[in-house]
mmCIF file of the N, C-alpha and C atoms, coordinates in Angstrom:
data_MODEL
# 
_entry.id   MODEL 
# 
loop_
_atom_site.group_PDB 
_atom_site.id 
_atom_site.type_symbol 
_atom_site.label_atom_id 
_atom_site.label_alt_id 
_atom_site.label_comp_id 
_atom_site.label_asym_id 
_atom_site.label_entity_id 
_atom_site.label_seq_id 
_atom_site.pdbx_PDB_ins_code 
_atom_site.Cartn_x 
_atom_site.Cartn_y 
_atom_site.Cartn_z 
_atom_site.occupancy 
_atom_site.B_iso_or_equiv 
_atom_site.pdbx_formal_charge 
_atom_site.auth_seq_id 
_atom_site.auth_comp_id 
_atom_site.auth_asym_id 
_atom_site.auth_atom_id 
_atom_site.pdbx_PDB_model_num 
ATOM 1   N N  . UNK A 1 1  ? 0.112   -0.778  -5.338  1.00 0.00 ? 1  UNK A N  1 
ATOM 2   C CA . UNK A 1 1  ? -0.530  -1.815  -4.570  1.00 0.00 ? 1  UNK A CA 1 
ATOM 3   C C  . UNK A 1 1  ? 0.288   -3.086  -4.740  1.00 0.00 ? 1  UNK A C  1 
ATOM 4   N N  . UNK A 1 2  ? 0.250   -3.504  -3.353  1.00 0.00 ? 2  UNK A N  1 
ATOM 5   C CA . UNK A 1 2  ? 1.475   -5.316  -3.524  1.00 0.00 ? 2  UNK A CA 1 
ATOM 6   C C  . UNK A 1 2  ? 0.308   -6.263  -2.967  1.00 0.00 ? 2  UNK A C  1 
ATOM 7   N N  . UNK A 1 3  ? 0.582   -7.015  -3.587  1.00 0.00 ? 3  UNK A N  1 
ATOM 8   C CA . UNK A 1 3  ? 0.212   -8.651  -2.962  1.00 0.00 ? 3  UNK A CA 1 
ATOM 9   C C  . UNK A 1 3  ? 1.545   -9.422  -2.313  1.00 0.00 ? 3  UNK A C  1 
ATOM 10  N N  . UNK A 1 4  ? 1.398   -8.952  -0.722  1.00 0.00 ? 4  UNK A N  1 
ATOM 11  C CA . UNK A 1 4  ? 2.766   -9.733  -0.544  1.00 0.00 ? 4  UNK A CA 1 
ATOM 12  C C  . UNK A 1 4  ? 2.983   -11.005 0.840   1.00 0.00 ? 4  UNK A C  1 
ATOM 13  N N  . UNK A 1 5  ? 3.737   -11.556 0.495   1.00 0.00 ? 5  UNK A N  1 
ATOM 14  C CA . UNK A 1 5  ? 3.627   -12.754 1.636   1.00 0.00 ? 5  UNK A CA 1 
ATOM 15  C C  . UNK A 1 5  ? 4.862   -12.331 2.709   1.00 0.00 ? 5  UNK A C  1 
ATOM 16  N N  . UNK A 1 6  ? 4.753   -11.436 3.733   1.00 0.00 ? 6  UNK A N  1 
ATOM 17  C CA . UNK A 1 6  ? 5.919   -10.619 4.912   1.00 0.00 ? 6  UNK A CA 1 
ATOM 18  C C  . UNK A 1 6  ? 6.342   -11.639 5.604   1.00 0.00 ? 6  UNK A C  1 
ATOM 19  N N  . UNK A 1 7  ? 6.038   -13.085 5.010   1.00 0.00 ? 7  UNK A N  1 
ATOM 20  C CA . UNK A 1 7  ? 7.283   -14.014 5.839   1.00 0.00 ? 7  UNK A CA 1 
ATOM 21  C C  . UNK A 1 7  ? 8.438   -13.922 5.290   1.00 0.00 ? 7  UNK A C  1 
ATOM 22  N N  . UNK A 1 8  ? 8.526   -13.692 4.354   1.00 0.00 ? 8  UNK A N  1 
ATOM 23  C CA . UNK A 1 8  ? 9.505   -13.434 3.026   1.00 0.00 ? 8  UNK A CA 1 
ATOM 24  C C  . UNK A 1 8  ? 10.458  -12.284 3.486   1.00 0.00 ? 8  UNK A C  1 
ATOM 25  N N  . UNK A 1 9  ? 11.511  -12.309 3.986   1.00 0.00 ? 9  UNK A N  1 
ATOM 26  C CA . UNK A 1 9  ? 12.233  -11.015 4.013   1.00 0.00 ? 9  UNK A CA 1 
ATOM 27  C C  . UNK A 1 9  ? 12.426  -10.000 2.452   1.00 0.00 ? 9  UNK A C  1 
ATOM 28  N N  . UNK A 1 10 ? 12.389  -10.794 1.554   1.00 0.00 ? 10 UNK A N  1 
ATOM 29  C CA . UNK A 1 10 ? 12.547  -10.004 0.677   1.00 0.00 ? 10 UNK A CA 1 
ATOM 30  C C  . UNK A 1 10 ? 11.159  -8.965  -0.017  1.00 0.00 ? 10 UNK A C  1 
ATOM 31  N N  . UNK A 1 11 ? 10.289  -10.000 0.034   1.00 0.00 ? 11 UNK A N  1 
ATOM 32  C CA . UNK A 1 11 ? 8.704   -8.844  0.067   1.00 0.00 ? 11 UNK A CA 1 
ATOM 33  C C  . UNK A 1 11 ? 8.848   -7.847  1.450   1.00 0.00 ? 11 UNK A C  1 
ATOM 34  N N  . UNK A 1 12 ? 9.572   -7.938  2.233   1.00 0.00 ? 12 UNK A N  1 
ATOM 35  C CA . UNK A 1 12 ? 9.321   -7.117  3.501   1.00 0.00 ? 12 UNK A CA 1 
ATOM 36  C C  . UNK A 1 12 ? 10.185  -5.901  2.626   1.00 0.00 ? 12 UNK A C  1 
ATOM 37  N N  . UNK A 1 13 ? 11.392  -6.125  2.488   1.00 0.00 ? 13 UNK A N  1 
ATOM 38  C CA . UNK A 1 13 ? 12.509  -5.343  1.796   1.00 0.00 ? 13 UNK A CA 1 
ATOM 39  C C  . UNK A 1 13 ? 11.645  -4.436  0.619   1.00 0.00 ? 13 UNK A C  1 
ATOM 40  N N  . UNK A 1 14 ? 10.940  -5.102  -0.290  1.00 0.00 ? 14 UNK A N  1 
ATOM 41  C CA . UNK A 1 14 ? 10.234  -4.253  -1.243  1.00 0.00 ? 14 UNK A CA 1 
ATOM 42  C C  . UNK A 1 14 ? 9.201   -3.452  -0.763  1.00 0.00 ? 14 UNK A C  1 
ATOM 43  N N  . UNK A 1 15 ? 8.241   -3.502  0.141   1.00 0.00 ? 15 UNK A N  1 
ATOM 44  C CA . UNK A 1 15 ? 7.567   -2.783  1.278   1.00 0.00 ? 15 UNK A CA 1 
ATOM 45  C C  . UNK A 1 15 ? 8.524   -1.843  1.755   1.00 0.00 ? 15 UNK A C  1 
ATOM 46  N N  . UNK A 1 16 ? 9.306   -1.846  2.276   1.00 0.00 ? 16 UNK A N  1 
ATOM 47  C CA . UNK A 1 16 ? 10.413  -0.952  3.178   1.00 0.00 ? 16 UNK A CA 1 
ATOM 48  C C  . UNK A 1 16 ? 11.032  0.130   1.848   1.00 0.00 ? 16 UNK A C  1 
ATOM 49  N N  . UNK A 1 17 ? 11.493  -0.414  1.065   1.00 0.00 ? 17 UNK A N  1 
ATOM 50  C CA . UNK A 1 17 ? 12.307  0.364   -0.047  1.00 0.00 ? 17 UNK A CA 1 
ATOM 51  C C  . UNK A 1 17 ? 11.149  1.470   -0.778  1.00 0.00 ? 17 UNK A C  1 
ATOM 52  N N  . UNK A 1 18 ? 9.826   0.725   -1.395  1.00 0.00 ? 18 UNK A N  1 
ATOM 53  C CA . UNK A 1 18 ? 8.632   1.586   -1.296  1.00 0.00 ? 18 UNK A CA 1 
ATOM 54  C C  . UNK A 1 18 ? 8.330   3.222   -0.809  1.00 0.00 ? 18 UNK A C  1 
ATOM 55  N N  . UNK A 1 19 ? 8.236   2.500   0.550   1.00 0.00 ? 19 UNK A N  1 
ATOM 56  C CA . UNK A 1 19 ? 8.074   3.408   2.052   1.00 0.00 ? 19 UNK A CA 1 
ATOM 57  C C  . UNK A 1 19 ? 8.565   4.375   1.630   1.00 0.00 ? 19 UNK A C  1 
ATOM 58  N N  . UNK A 1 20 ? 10.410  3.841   1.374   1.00 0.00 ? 20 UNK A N  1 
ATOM 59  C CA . UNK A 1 20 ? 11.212  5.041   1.119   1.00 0.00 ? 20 UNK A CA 1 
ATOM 60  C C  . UNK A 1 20 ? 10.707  5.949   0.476   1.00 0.00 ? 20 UNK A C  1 
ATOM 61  N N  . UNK A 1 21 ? 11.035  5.285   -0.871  1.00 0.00 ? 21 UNK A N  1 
ATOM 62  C CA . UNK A 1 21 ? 10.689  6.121   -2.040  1.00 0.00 ? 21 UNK A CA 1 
ATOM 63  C C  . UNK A 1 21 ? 9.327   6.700   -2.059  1.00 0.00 ? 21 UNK A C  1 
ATOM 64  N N  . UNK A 1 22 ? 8.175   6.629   -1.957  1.00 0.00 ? 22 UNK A N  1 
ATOM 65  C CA . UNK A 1 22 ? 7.036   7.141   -2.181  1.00 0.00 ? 22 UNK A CA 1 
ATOM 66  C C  . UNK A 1 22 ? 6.599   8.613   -1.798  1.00 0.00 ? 22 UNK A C  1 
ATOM 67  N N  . UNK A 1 23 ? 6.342   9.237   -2.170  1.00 0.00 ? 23 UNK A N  1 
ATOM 68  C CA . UNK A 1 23 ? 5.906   10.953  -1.929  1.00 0.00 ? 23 UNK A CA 1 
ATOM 69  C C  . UNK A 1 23 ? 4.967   10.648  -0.295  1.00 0.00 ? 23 UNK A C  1 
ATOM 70  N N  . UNK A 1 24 ? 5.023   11.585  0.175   1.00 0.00 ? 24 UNK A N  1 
ATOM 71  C CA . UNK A 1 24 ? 4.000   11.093  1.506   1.00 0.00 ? 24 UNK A CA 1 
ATOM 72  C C  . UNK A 1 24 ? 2.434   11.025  1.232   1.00 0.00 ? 24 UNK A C  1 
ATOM 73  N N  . UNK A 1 25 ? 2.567   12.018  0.243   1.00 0.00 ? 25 UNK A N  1 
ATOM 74  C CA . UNK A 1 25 ? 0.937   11.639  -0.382  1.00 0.00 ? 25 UNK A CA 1 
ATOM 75  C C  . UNK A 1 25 ? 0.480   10.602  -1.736  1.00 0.00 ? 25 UNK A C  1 
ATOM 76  N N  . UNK A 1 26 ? 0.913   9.595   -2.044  1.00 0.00 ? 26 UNK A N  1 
ATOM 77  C CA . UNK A 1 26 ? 0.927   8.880   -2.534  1.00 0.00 ? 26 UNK A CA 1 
ATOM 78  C C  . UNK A 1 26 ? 0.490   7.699   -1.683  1.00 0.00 ? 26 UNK A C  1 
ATOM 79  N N  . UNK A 1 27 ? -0.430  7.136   -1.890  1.00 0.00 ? 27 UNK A N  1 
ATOM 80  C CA . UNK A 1 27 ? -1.361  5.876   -1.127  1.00 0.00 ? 27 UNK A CA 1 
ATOM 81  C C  . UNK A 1 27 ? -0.490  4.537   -1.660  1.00 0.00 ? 27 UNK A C  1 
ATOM 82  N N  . UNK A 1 28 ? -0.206  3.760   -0.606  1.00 0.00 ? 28 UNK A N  1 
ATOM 83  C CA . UNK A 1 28 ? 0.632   2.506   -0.709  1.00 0.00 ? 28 UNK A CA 1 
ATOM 84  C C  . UNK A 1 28 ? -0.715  1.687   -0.294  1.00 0.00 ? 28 UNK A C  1 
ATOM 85  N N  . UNK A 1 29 ? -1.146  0.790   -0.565  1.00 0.00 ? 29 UNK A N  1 
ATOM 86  C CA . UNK A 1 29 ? -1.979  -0.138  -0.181  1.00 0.00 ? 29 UNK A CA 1 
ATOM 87  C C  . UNK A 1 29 ? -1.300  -1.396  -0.608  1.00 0.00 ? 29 UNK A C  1 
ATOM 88  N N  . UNK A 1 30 ? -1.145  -2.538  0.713   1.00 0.00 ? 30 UNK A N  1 
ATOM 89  C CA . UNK A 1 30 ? -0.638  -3.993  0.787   1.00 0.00 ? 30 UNK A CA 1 
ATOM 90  C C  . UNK A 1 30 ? -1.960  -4.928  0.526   1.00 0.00 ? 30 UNK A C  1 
ATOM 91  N N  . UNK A 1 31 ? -1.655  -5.680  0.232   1.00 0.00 ? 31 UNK A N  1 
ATOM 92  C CA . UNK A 1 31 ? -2.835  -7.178  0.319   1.00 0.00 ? 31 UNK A CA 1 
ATOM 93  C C  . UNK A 1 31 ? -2.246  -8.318  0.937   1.00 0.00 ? 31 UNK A C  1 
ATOM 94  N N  . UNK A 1 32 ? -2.717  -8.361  2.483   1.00 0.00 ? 32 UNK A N  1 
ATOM 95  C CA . UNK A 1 32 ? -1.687  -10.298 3.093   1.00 0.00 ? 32 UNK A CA 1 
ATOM 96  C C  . UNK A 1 32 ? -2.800  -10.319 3.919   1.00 0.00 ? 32 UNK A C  1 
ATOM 97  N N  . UNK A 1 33 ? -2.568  -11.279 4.463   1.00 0.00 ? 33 UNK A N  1 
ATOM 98  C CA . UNK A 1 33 ? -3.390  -11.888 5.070   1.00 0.00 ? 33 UNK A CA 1 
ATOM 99  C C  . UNK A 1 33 ? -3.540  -11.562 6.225   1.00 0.00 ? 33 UNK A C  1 
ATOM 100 N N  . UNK A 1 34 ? -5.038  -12.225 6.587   1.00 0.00 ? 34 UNK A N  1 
ATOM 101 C CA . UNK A 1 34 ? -5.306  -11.376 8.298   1.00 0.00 ? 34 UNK A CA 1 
ATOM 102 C C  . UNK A 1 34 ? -4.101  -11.846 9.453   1.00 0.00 ? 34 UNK A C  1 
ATOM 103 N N  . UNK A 1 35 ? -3.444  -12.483 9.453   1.00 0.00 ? 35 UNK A N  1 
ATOM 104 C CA . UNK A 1 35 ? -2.660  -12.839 10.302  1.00 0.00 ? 35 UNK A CA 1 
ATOM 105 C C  . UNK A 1 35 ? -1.062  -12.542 10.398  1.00 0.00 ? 35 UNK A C  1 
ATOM 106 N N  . UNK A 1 36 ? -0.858  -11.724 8.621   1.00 0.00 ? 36 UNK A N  1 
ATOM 107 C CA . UNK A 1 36 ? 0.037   -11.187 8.565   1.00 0.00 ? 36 UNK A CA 1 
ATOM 108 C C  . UNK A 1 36 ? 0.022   -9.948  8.983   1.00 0.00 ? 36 UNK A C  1 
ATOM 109 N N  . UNK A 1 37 ? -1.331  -9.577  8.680   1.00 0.00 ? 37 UNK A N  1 
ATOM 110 C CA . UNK A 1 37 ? -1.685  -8.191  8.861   1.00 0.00 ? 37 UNK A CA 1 
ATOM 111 C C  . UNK A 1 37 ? -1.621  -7.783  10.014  1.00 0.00 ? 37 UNK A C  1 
ATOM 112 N N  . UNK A 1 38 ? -1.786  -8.658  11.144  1.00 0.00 ? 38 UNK A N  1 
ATOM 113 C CA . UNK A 1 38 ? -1.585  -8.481  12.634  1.00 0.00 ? 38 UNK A CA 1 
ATOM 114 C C  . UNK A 1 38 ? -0.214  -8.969  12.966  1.00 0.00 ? 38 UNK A C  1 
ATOM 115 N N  . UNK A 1 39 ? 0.789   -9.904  12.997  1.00 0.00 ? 39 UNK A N  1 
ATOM 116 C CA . UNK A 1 39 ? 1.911   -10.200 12.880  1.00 0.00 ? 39 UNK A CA 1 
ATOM 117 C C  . UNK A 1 39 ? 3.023   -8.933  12.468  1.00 0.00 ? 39 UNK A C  1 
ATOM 118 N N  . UNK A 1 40 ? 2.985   -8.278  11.252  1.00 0.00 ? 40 UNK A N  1 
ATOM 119 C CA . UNK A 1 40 ? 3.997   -7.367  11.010  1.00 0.00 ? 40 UNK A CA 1 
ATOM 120 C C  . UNK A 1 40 ? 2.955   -5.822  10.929  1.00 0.00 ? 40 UNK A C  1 
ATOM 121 N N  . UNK A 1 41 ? 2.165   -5.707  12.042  1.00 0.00 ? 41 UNK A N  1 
ATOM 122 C CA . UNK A 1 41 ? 1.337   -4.560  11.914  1.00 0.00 ? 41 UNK A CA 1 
ATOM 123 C C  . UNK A 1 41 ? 2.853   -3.245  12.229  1.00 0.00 ? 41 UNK A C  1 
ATOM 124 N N  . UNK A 1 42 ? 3.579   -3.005  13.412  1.00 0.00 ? 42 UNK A N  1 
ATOM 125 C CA . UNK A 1 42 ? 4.977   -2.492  12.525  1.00 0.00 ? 42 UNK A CA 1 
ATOM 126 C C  . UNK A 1 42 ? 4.877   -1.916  10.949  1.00 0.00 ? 42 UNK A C  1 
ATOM 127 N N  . UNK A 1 43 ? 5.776   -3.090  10.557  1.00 0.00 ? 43 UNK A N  1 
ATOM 128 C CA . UNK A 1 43 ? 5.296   -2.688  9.357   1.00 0.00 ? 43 UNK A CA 1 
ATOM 129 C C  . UNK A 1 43 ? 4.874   -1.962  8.365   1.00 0.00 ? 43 UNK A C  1 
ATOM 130 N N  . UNK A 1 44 ? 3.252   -2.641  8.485   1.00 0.00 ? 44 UNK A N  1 
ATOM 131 C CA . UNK A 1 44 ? 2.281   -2.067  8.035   1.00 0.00 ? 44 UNK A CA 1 
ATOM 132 C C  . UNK A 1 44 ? 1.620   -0.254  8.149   1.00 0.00 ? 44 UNK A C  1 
ATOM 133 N N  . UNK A 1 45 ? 2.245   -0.099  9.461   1.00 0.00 ? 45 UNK A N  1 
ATOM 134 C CA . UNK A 1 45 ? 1.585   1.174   10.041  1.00 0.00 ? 45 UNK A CA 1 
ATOM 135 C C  . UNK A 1 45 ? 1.443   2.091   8.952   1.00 0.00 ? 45 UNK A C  1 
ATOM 136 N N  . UNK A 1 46 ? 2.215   2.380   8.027   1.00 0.00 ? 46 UNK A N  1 
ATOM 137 C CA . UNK A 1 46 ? 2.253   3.669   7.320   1.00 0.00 ? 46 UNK A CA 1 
ATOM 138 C C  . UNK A 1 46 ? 1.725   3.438   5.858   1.00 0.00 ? 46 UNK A C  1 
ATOM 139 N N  . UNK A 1 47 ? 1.231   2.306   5.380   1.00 0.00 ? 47 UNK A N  1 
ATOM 140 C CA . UNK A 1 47 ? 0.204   1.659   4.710   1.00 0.00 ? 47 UNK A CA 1 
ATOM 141 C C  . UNK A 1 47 ? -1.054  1.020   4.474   1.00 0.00 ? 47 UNK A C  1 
ATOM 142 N N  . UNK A 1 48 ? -1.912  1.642   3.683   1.00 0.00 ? 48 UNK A N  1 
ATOM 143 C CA . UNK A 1 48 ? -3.132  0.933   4.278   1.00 0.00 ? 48 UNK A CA 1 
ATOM 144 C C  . UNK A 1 48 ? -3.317  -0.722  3.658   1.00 0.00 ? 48 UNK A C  1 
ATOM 145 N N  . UNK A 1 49 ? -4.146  -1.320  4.297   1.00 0.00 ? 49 UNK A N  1 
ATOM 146 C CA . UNK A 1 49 ? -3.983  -3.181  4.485   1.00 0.00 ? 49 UNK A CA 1 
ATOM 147 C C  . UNK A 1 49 ? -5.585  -3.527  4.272   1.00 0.00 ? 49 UNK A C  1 
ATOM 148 N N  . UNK A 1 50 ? -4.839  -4.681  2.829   1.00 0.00 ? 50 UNK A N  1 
ATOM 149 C CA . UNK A 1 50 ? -6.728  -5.350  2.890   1.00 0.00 ? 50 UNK A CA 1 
ATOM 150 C C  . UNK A 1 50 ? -6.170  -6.273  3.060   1.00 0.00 ? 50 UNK A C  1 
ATOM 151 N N  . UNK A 1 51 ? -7.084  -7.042  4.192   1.00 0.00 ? 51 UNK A N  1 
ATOM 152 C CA . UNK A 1 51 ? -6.320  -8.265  4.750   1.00 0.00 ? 51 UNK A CA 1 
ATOM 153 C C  . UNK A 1 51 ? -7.259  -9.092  3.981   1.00 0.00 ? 51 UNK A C  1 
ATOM 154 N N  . UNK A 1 52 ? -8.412  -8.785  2.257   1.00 0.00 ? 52 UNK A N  1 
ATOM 155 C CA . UNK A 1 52 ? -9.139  -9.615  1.833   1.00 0.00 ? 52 UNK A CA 1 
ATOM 156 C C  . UNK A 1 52 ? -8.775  -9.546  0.425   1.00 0.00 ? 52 UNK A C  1 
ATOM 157 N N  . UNK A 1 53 ? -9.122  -9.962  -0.705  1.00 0.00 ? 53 UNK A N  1 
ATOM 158 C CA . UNK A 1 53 ? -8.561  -9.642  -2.107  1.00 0.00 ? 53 UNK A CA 1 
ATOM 159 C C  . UNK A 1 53 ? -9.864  -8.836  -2.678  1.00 0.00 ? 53 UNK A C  1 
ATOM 160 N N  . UNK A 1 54 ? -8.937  -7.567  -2.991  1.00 0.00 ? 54 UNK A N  1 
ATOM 161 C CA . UNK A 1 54 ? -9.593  -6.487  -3.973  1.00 0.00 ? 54 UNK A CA 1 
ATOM 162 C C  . UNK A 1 54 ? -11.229 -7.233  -4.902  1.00 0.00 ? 54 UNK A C  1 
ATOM 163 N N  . UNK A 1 55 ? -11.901 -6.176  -4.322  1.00 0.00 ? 55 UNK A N  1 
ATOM 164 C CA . UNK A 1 55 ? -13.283 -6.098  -5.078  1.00 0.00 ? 55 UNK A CA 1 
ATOM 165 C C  . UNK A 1 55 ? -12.712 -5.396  -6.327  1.00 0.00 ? 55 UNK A C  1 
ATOM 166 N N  . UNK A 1 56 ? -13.434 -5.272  -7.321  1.00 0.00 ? 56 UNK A N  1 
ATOM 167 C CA . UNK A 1 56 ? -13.780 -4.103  -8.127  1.00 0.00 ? 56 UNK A CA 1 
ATOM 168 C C  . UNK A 1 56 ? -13.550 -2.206  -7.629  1.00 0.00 ? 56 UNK A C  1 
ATOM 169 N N  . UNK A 1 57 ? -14.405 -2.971  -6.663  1.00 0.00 ? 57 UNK A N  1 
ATOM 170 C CA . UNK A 1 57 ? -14.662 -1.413  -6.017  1.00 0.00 ? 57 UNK A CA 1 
ATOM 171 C C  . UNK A 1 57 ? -13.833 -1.223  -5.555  1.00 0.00 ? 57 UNK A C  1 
ATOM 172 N N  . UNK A 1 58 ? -13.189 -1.641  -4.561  1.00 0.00 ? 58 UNK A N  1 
ATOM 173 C CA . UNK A 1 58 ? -12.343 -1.396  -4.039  1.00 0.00 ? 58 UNK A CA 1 
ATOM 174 C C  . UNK A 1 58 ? -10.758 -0.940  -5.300  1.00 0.00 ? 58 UNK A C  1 
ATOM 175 N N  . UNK A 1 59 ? -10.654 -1.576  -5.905  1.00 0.00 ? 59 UNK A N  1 
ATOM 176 C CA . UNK A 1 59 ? -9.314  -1.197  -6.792  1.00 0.00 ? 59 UNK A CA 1 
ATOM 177 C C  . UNK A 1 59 ? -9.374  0.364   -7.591  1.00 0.00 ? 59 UNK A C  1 
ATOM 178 N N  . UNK A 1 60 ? -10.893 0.221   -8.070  1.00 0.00 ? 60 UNK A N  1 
ATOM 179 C CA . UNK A 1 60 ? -11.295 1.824   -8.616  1.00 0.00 ? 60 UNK A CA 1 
ATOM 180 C C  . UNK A 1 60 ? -11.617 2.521   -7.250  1.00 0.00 ? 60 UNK A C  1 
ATOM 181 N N  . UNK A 1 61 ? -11.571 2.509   -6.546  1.00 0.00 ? 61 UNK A N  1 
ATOM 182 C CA . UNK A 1 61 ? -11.249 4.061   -5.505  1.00 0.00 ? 61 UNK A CA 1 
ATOM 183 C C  . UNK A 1 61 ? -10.024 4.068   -5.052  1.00 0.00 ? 61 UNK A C  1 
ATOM 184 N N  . UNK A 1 62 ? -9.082  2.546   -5.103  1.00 0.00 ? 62 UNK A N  1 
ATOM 185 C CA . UNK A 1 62 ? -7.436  2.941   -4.774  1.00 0.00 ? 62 UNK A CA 1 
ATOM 186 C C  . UNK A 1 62 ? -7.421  3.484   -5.927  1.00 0.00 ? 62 UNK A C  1 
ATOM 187 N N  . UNK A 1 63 ? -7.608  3.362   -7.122  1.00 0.00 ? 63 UNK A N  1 
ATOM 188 C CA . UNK A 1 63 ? -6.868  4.195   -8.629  1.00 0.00 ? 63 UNK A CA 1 
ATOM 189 C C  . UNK A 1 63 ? -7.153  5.492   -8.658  1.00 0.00 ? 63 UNK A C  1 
ATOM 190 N N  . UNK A 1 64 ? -8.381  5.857   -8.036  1.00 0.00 ? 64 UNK A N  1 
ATOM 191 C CA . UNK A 1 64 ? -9.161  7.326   -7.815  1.00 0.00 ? 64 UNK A CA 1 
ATOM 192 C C  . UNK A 1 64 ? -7.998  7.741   -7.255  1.00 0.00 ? 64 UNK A C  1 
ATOM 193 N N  . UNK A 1 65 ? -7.734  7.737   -5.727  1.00 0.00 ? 65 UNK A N  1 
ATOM 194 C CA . UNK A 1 65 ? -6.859  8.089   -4.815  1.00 0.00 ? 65 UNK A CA 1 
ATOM 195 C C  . UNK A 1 65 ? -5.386  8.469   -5.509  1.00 0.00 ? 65 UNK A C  1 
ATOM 196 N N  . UNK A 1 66 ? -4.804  7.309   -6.222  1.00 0.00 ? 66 UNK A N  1 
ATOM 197 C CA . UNK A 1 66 ? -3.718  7.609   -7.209  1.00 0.00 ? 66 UNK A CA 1 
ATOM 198 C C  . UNK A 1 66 ? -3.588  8.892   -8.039  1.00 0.00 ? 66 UNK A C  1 
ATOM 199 N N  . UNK A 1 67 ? -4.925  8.827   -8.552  1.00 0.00 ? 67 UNK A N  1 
ATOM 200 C CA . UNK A 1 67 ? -4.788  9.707   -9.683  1.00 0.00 ? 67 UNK A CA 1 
ATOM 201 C C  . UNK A 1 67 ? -4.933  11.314  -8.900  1.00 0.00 ? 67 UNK A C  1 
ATOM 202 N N  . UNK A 1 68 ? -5.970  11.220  -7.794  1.00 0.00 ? 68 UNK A N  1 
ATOM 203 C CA . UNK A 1 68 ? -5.881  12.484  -7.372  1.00 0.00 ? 68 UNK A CA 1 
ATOM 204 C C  . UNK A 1 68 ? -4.634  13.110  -6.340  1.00 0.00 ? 68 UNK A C  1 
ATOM 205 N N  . UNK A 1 69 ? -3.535  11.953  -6.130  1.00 0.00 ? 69 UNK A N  1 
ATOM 206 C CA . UNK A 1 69 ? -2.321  12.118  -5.433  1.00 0.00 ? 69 UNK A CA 1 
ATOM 207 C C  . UNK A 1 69 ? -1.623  12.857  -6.922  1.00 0.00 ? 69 UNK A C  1 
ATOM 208 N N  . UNK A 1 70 ? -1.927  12.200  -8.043  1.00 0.00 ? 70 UNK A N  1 
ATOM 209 C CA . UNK A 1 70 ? -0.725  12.534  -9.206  1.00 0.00 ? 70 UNK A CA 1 
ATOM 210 C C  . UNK A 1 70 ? -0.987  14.072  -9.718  1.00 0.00 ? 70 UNK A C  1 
ATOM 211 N N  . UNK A 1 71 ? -2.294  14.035  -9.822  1.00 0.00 ? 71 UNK A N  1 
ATOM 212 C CA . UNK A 1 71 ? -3.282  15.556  -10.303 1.00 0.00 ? 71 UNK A CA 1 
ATOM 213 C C  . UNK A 1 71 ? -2.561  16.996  -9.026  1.00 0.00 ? 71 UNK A C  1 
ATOM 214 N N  . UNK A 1 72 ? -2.789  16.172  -7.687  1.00 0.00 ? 72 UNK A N  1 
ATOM 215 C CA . UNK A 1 72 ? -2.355  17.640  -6.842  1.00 0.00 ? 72 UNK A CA 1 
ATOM 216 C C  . UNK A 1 72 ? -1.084  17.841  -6.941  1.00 0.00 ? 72 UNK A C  1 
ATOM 217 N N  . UNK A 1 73 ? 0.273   16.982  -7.494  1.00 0.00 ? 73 UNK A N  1 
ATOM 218 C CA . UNK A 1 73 ? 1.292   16.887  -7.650  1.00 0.00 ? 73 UNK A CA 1 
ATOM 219 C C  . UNK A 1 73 ? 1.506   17.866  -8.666  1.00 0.00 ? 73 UNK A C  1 
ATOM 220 N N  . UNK A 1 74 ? 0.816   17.612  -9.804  1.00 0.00 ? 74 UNK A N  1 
ATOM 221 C CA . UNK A 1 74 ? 0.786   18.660  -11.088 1.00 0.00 ? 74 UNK A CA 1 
ATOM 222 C C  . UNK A 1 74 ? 0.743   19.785  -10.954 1.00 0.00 ? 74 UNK A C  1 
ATOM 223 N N  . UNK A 1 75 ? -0.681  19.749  -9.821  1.00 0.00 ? 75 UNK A N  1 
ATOM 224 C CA . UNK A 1 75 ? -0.920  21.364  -9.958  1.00 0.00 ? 75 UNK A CA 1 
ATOM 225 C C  . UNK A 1 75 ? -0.281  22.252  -9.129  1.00 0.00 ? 75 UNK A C  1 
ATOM 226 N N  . UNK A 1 76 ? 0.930   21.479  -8.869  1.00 0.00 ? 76 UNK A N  1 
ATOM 227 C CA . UNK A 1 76 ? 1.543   22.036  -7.503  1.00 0.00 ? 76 UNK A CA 1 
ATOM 228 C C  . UNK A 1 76 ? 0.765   22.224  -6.178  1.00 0.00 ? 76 UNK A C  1 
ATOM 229 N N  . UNK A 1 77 ? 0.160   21.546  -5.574  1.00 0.00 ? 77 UNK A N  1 
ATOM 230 C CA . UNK A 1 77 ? -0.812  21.263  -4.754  1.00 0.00 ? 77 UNK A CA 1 
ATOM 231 C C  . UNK A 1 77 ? -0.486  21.141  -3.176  1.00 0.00 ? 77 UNK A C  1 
# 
């Protein structure tokens, strides 16, 4: 998960390099703002976007998601 400001070419670059690297089942979740979030939706497409700052709840079901991306990885899944 990033907190990132995509006016920034270089937070865009760490988003993009990410992308790369990440297993396809591995959950990327961004945090910017609603106007970034519509601005570089591009982007965004292949990540999911809270255009608000993490609840509680919300961070323990992205970590859920993590862990059950890492678990089916294990079990050869």
């Amino acid at each position: 998960m990033f907190k990132l400001d995509l006016r920034r070419s270089h937070h865009q670059a760490i988003l993009r390099r990410y992308q790369e690297l990440a297993r396809l089942d591995m959950p990327i979740r961004v945090v910017v703002s609603p106007a970034d979030a519509e601005r570089y939706a591009d982007l965004l497409r292949d990540v999911e976007v809270w255009a608000h700052e993490p609840t509680v709840a919300d961070l323990d079901g992205f970590a859920a998601r993590v862990e059950a991306a890492d678990r089916a990885r294990r079990d050869g899944q």
